[in-house]
C-alpha distance (Angstrom), angle and dihedral (degrees) to the residues before:
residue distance angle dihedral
X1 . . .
X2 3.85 . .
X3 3.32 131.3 .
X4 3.66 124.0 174.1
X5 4.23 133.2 -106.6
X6 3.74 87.7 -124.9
X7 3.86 95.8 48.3
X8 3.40 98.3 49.4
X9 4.04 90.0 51.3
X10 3.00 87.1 51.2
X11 3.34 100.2 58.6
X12 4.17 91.7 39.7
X13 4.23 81.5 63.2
X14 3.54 82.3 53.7
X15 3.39 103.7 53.7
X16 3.96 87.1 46.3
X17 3.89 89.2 51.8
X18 4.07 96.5 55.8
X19 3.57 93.4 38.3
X20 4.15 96.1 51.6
X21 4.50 76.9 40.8
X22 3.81 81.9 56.9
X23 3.50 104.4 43.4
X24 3.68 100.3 44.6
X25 3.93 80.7 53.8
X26 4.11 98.6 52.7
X27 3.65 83.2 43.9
X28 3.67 95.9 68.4
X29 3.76 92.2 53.7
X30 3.74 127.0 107.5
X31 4.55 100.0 -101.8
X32 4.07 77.7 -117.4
X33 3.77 98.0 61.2
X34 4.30 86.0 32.6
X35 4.05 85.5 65.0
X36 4.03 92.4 29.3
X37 4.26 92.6 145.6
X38 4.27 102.6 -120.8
X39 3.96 86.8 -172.8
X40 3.66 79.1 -122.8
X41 4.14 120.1 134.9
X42 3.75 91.2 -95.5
X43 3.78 88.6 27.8
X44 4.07 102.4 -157.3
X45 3.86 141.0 55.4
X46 3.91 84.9 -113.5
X47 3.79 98.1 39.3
X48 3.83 90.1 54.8
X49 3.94 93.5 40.9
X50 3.73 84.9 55.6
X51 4.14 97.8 46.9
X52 3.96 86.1 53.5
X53 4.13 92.6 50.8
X54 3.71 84.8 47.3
X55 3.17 96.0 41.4
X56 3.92 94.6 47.6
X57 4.23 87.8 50.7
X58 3.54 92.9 55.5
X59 3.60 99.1 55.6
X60 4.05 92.0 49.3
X61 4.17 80.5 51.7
X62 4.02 84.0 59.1
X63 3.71 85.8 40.2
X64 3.85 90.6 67.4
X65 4.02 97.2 36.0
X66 4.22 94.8 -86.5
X67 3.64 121.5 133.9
X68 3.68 104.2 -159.4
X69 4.19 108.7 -159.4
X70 3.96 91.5 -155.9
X71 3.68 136.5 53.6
X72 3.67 110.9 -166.4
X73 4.30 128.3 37.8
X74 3.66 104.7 -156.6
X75 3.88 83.5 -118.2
X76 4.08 92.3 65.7
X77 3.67 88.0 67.0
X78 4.33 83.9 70.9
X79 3.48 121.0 108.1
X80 3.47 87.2 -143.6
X81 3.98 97.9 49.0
X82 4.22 86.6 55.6
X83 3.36 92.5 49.6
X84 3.86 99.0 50.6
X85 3.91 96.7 31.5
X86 3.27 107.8 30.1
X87 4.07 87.7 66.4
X88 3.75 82.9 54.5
X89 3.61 105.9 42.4
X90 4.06 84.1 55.7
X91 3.80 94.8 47.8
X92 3.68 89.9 53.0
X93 4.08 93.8 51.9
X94 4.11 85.4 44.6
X95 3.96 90.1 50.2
X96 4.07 86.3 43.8
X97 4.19 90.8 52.2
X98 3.73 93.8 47.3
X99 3.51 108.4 80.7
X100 4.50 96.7 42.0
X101 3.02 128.8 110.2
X102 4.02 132.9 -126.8
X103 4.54 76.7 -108.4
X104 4.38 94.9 41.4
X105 3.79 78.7 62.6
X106 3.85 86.7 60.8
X107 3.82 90.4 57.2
X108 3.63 114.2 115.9
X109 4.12 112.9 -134.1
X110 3.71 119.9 -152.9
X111 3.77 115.9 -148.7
X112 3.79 143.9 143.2
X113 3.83 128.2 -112.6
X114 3.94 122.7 -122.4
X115 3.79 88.7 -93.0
X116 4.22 89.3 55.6
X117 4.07 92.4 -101.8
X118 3.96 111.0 146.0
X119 3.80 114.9 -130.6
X120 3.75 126.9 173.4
X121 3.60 116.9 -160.6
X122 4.54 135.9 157.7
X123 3.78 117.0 -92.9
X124 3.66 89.9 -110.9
X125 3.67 100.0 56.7
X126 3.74 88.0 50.6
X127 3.96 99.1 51.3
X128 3.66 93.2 36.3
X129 4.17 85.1 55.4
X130 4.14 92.0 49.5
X131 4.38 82.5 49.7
X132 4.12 87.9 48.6
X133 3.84 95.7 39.1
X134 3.90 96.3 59.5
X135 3.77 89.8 37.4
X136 3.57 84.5 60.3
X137 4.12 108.7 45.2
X138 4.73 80.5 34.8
X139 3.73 74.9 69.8
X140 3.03 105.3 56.2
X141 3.81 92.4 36.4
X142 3.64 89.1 63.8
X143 3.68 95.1 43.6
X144 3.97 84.4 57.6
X145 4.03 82.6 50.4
X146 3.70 93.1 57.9
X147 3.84 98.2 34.2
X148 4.24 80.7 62.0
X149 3.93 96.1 46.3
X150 3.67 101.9 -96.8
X151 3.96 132.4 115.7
X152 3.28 119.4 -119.2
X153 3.68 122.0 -137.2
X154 3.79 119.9 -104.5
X155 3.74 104.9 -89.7
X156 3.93 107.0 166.4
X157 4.10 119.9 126.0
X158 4.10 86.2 -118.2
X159 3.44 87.2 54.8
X160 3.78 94.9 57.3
X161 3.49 88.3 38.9
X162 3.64 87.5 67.3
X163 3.18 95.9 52.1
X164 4.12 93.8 59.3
């Protein structure tokens, strides 16, 4: 399969865009409702904000031949921490995408799993997991959102398409 360099940076700007949509939203909860417990795996709006960041900085560590062994500091789960190094963590992957190529995409990585388990997989599968992965948890963030009374914001990829 092929998918092109300017696709899938697009779709990295995307992922930044609904996460900083998300963020700014959890932020203007009470700390209660940010730690409300969903009974979900990450069980909190916050908790699952923060497994997404973490999760996004541990694929760029793979990105540049790391192989983290741990997802989460306790620090990540911080309001605060997201919404100073989130920002960064998401700069760094765009800076990263920039300079590939439609073929760089093609290259295969070879990196190890959190439990030491070597993998190899293309570029492209890898970013376009990262994109999929916080589309999946922003869901349920938002579903948290409206389970406590609140809206929230538009997060669709047509929606950010509009915005280009």
């Amino acid at each position: 399969m092929s998918v092109s360099a300017d696709t899938l940076r697009l779709h990295l700007d995307y992922h930044a865009w609904a996460s900083r949509r998300l963020l700014d939203a959890v932020a203007q909860l009470t700390p209660e409702e940010q730690s409300r417990d969903f009974k979900t795996s990450d069980s909190s709006a916050l908790n699952t904000l923060a497994h997404v960041f973490a999760a996004d900085r541990l694929w760029l560590a793979r990105m540049f031949g790391e192989s983290p062994t741990k997802l989460l500091d306790p620090r990540d789960r911080e309001l605060g921490v997201l919404t100073k190094d989130w920002p960064v963590v998401q700069q760094r992957w765009k800076d990263w995408a920039a300079p590939l190529s439609d073929s760089d995409f093609q290259a295969k990585i070879s990196y190890r799993d959190t439990r030491g388990n070597p993998w190899e997989q293309p570029l492209w599968q890898i970013l376009l997991h990262v994109v999929n992965h916080g589309t999946h948890h922003r869901g349920q963030v938002s579903g948290f959102l409206r389970a406590m009374g609140h809206q929230p914001p538009p997060l669709d990829l047509i929606a950010f398409y509009r915005t280009r």
